[in-house]
C-alpha positions in Angstrom: 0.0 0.0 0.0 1.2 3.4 -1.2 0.7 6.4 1.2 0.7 10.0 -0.1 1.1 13.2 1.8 1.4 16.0 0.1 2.2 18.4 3.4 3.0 20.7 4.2 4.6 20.0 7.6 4.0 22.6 10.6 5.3 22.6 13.8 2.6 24.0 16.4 1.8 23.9 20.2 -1.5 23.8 22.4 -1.9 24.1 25.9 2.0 23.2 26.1 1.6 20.1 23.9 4.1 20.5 20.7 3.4 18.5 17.6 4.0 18.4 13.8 1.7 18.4 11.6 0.0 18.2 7.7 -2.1 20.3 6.2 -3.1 17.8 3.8 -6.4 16.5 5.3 -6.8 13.4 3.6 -5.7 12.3 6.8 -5.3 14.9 9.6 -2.0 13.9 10.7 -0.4 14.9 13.7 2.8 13.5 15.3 4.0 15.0 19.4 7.0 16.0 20.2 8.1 14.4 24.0 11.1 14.2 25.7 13.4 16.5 27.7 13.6 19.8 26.8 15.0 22.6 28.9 12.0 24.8 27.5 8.8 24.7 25.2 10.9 27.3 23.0 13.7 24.3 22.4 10.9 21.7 22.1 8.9 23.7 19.2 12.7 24.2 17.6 13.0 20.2 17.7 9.6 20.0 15.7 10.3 22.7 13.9 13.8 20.6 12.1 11.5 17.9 11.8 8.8 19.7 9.8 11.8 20.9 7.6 13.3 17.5 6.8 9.8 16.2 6.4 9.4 18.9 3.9 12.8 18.7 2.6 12.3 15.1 1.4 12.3 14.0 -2.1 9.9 10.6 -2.8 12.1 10.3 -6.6 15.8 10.2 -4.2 14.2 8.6 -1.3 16.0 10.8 1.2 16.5 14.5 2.8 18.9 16.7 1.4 21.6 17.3 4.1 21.5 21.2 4.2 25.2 21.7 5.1 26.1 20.4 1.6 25.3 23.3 -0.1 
């Protein structure tokens, strides 16, 4: 089974709860961030890198372009 989502990838918080997710509805995804962070400020940083790579990535190379390599 093939799954397609189109994005994009935002990273958000809520009552202190950070997450990442899609704005394509087909199927209102949204991923938490949890773990220890000094701050919610370095926590919505985290899951803001992850929105990026999961924006970043290219389904024809199958990876993320490392963004030091420019």
């Amino acid at each position: 089974m093939e799954i397609i989502e189109s994005g994009p990838w935002k990273a958000r918080h809520d009552n202190g709860k950070v997450f990442v997710e899609s704005d394509d509805f087909t199927h209102d995804v949204r991923l938490y961030v949890n773990g220890d962070f000094a701050s919610l400020e370095q926590k919505l940083a985290y899951a803001e890198e992850i929105a990026r790579r999961l924006n970043a990535w290219r389904p024809d190379a199958g990876s993320v372009p490392d963004p030091e390599s420019n």
